[in-house]
N, C-alpha and C positions, 0 to 999 in steps of 0.2 A: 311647636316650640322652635325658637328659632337657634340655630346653631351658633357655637361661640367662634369668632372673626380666629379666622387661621395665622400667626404672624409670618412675615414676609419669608423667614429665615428656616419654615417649617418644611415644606416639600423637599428642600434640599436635606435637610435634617433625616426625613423620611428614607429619601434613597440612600443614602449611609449605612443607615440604623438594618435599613434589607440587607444590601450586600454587606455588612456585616454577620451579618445572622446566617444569610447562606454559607458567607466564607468557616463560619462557625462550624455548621451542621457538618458541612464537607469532610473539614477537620478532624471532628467527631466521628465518622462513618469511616476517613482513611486511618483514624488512630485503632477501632475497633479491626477494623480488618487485620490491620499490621497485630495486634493481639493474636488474633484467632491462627494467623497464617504462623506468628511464631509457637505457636501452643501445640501444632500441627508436627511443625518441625521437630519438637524436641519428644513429642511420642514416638517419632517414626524415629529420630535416632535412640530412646531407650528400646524399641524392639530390636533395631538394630545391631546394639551393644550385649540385649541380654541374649538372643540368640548365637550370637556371635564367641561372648566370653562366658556363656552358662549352657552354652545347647539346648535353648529351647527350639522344638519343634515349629511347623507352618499351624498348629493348630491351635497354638496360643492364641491366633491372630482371633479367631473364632469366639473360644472363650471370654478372651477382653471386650470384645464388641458385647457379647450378650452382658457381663456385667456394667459398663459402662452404661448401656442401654435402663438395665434395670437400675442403677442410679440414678441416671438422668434422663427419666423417660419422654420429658419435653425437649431434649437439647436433638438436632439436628446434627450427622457428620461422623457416628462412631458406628456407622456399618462395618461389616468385615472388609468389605468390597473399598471403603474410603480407609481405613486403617494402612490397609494395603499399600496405598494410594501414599498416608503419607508415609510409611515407611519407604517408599521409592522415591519418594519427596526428598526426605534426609539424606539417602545415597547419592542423588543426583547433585546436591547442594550442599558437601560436607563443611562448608566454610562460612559461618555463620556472619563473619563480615558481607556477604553476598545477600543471607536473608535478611538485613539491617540494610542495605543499601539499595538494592533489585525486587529480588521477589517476593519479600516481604512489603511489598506495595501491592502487588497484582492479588486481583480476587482469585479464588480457591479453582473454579473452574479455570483460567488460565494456566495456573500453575501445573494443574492437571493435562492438557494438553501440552504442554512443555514438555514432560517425561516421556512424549514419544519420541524427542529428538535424542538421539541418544549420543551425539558429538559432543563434546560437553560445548567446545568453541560456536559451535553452530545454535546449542539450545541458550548460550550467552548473549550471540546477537539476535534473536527472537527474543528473548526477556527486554532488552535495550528498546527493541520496536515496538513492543506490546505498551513500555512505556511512556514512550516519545508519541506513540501515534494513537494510542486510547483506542486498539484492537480488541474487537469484542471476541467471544470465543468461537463462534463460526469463525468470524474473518481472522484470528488467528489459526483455525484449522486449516482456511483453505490456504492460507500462506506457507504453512508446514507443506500441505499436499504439493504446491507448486514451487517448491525447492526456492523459496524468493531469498536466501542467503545465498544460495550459489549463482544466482544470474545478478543479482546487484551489482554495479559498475562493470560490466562483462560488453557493454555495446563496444563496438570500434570505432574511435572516433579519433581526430585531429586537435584536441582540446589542450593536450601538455604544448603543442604549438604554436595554438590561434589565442588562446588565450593565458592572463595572469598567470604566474605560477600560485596566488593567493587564492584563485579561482577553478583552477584547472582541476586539482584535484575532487574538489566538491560538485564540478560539473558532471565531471567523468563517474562518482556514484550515485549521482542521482538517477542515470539513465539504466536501463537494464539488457540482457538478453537469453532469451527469448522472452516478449510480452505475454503474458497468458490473459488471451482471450475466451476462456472456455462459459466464460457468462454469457455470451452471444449464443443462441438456437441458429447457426448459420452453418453450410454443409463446408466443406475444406474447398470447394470450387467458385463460393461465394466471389462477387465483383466488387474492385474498387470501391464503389457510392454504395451499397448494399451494406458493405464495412462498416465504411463511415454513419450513414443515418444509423446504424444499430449501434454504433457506438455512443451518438450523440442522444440517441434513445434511451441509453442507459450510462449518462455522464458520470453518475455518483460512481455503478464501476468500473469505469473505465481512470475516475480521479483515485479511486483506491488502488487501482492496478498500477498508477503511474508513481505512487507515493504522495508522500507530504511537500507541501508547498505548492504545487502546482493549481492553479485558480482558469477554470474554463474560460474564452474568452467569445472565439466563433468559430462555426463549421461551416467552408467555404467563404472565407476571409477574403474581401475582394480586396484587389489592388488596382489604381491604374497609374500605368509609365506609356511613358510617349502616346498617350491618346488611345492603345488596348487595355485588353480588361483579362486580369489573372486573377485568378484564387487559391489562395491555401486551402487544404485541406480540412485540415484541424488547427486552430491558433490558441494558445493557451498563456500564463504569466507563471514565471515561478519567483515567489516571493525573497528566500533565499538567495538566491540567484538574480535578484533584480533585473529579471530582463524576457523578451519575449522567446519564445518557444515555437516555432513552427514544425508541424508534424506532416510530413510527404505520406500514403499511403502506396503500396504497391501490392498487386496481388501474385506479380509474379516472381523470380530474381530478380537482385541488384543489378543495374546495369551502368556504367561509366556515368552515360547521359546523366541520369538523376541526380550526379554530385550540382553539376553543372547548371540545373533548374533552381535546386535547393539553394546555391550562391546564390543567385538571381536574385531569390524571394528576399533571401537573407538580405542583401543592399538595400531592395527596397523599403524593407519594411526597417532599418536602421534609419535611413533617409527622410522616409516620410510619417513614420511613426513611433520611431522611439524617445522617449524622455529625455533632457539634461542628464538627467543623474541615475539612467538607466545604465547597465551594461550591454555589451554586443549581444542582438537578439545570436539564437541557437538553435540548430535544422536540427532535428532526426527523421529519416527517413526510416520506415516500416516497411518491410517485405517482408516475401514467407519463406524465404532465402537467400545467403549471400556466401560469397565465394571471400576468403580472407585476404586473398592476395591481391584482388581485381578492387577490394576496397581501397587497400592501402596505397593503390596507383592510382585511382581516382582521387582520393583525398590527399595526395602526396602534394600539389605545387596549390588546393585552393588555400584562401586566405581565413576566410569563414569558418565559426568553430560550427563543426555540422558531426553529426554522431548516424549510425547507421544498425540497425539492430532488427531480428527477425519477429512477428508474432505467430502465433498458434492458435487457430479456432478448436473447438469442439470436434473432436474424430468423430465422421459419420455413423461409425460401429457403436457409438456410446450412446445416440440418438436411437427413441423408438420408432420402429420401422413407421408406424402409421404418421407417426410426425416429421420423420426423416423424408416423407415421400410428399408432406404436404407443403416442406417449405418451399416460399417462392422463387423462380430467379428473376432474376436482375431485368430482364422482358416482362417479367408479370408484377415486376413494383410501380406504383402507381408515380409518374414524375411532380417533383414538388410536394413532397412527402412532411419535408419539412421545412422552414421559414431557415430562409440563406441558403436553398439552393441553388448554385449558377452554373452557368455553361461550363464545360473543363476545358483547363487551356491544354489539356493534351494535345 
């Protein structure tokens, strides 16, 4: 049987009709959640309140759960242990304008990790990120574990200077300090290029360590000026920021020198590879320390917005000894590891 002649105007009609449908279902699933999540809030504020203005005991919590349960034997979420959960829920969030605006969007498992932040200002700018960056609940736990509210815009950099004042201040939080590199299996002695290919090993976290916007570009970015041949390290884009990103690695302190390399790269790669309607590319240089004062006289007279900020591997004491003993160094990594290795211009 032969099929009936499709009209011209159908395919297009087709992709429509889908993204509507998903945008539908979507809808549907955040409109249920925002249900469930406020349904949550107002049992945790009535235990709240009746223990509170009637003195019920912690053992009520018990009792409701087994009734509840034997009501609704199919419904999932009224253990003791989640009860609990949201009665912490409503203490932590007493302003219901918040659960209409914030965390009445976030699935039940986020919000549950939230309550361990116990600042309120601090569990506010985790709810904003969990938002904006569609943090699942690991990586919102490990972001709790690695204090990323207290190191956000903490790098030292030159940027209220070298750059916009429209610009500056978005530059300066985008970067952080200290990096948390504890995704790397690498000892604290690890080398320069050992770093790097393990970073570029595991881009995705290494893109989630650096934040949102940031779009991978190359590791070991070649350049040539006057007829030699230099490489970035790490080269990235960040979208927000319309402009390129070069990352300097170090494994030891900051040293003056390195302001001074990082300009370098900076011209050139403004010169020979930045856009019309890009903005000034932007250095960060990595080490696994830097001295505050020896920064800000380095970066005192450059012109370049360059940022300077420490990372942190894995403490060898946290590795198991038989794995701690089997990783390789930097002599026993095989050269040309990965595609865009080049010579170092060190």
């Amino acid at each position: 049987m032969t099929a009936p002649p499709v009209p011209a105007d159908y395919p297009a009609w087709l992709a429509d009709l889908k993204t509507r449908i998903r945008e539908t279902r979507l809808r549907a699933a955040l409109a249920v959640n925002s249900q469930l999540i406020g349904l949550y809030w107002r049992i945790g504020r009535d235990i709240l309140e009746r223990q509170a203005e009637q003195g019920w005991g912690s053992k009520i919590v018990g009792r409701l759960a087994a009734d509840l349960r034997a009501e609704f034997p199919d419904a999932r979420g009224f253990s003791s242990a989640n009860l609990r959960y949201m009665k912490s829920f409503a203490e932590a969030w007493p302003d219901p304008a918040i659960l209409q605006r914030l965390v009445g969007k976030l699935p039940w498992g986020q919000n549950i990790e939230l309550l361990a932040v116990k600042d309120p200002a601090a569990r506010l700018w985790y709810a904003e990120a969990v938002l904006e960056n569609g943090w699942s609940r690991p990586v919102l736990a490990a972001q709790i574990d690695t204090q990323a509210h207290a190191r956000r815009g903490k790098a030292l950099t030159n940027f209220s200077r070298t750059l916009p004042p429209e610009t500056s201040e978005l530059a300066q939080q985008v970067l952080k300090d200290p990096y948390q590199f504890d995704f790397l299996t690498l000892r604290a002695a690890a080398h320069e290029r050992e770093v790097e290919r393990a970073l570029v090993t595991r881009v995705k976290d290494l893109l989630l360590e650096l934040g949102k916007g940031f779009s991978f570009i190359a590791s070991q970015h070649h350049i040539e000026v006057g007829g030699q041949d230099f490489y970035v390290d790490l080269l990235f884009y960040h979208r927000k920021l319309r402009c390129l990103v070069a990352v300097d690695l170090k494994t030891g302190p900051f040293r003056p020198e390195h302001a001074g390399k990082m300009n370098f790269y900076l011209a050139a790669l403004d010169d020979l590879e930045r856009e019309p309607d890009d903005s000034p590319s932007i250095g960060l240089i990595l080490c696994r320390e830097h001295n505050r004062v020896v920064v800000e006289y380095a970066l005192r007279n450059v012109d370049t917005p360059i940022g300077v900020a420490r990372y942190q591997l894995l403490p060898p004491e946290t590795l198991p000894e038989d794995l701690a003993g089997a990783l390789p160094t930097q002599d026993e990594l095989e050269p040309g590891m990965l595609p865009g290795d080049g010579p170092s211009d060190e």
